[in-house]
N, C-alpha and C positions, 0 to 999 in steps of 0.2 A: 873401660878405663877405670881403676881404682882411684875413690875420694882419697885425699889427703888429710889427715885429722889435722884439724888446726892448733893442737898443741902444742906448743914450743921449749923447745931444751931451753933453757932462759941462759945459762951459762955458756952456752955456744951458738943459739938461734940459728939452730939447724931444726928442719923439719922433722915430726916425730909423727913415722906412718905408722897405719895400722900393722902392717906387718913386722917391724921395730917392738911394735907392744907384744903382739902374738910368740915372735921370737923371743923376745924378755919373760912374757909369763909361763912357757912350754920351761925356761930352764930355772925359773922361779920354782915350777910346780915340780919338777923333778928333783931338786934340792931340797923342798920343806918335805916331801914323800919320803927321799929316804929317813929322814929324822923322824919324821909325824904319819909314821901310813895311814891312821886312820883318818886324818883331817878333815883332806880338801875337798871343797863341794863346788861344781863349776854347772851356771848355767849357761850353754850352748846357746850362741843365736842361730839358728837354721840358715838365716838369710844369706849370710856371708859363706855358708859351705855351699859345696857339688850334691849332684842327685846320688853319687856313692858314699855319701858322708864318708870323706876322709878327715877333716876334720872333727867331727864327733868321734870317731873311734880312736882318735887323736888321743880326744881330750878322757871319752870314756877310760882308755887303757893307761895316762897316767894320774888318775883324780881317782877319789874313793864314789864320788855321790855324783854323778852329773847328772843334769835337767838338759831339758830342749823347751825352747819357747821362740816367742816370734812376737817381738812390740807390737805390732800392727795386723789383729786381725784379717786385712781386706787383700793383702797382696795372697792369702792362702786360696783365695777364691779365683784367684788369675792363674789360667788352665799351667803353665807349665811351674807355676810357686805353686801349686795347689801337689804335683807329682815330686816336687821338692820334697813339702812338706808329709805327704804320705812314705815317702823313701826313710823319711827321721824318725816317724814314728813305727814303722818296721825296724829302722838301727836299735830304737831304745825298745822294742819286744823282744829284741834279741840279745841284745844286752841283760836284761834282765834275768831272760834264760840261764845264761852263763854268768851272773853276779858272782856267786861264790868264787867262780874261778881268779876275778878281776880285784874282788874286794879281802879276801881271805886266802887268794895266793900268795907268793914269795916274789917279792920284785926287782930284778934284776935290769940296774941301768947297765948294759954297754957303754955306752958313750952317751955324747948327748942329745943322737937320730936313733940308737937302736936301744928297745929294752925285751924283756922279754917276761911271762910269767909263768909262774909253776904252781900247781897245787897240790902237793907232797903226795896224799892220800888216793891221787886218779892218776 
């Protein structure tokens, strides 16, 4: 079961989930991208994705800079955070591979689930 952040909207004292933030900063980040492509730099927390990092590629494919990190050293050493955390850092070898594609392609928002990239030249 998912924490609740203890945040609160103060003007309506409704609870304010993590996933409320994640949905706000995905259409934040797709917003200031088409304006600023080169901007935005997002550090990942591993902890909260899957071992397919769907969100790291999430976040890789609409940010120009993203990182992976993990507050807490000691959960990487606990056997199945440990296959987490080796799955992230395959995602960001791979990532890197393909940088140019992500960061010096043309980016096209669809809508505000689908985008897509191109890089002219390949």
């Amino acid at each position: 079961m998912e924490k609740i952040n203890p945040c609160l909207l103060f003007e309506k004292w409704i609870l304010y989930t993590r996933d409320d933030h994640a949905k706000a900063y995905l259409k934040l980040a797709q917003e200031v991208h088409k304006v600023y492509p080169d901007l935005l730099i997002e550090m990942h927390d591993v902890r909260v994705d899957n071992i397919n990092c769907v969100e790291f590629w999430w976040y890789a494919s609409t940010v120009r800079h993203p990182g992976i990190g993990w507050n807490d050293y000691r959960p990487r050493f606990i056997p199945q955070k440990k296959q987490q955390w080796e799955a992230h850092k395959k995602a960001m070898k791979e990532y890197l591979r393909l940088k140019k594609f992500y960061t010096q392609g043309i980016f096209y928002g669809l809508d505000e689930e689908v985008h897509i990239h191109t890089l002219p030249e390949n």
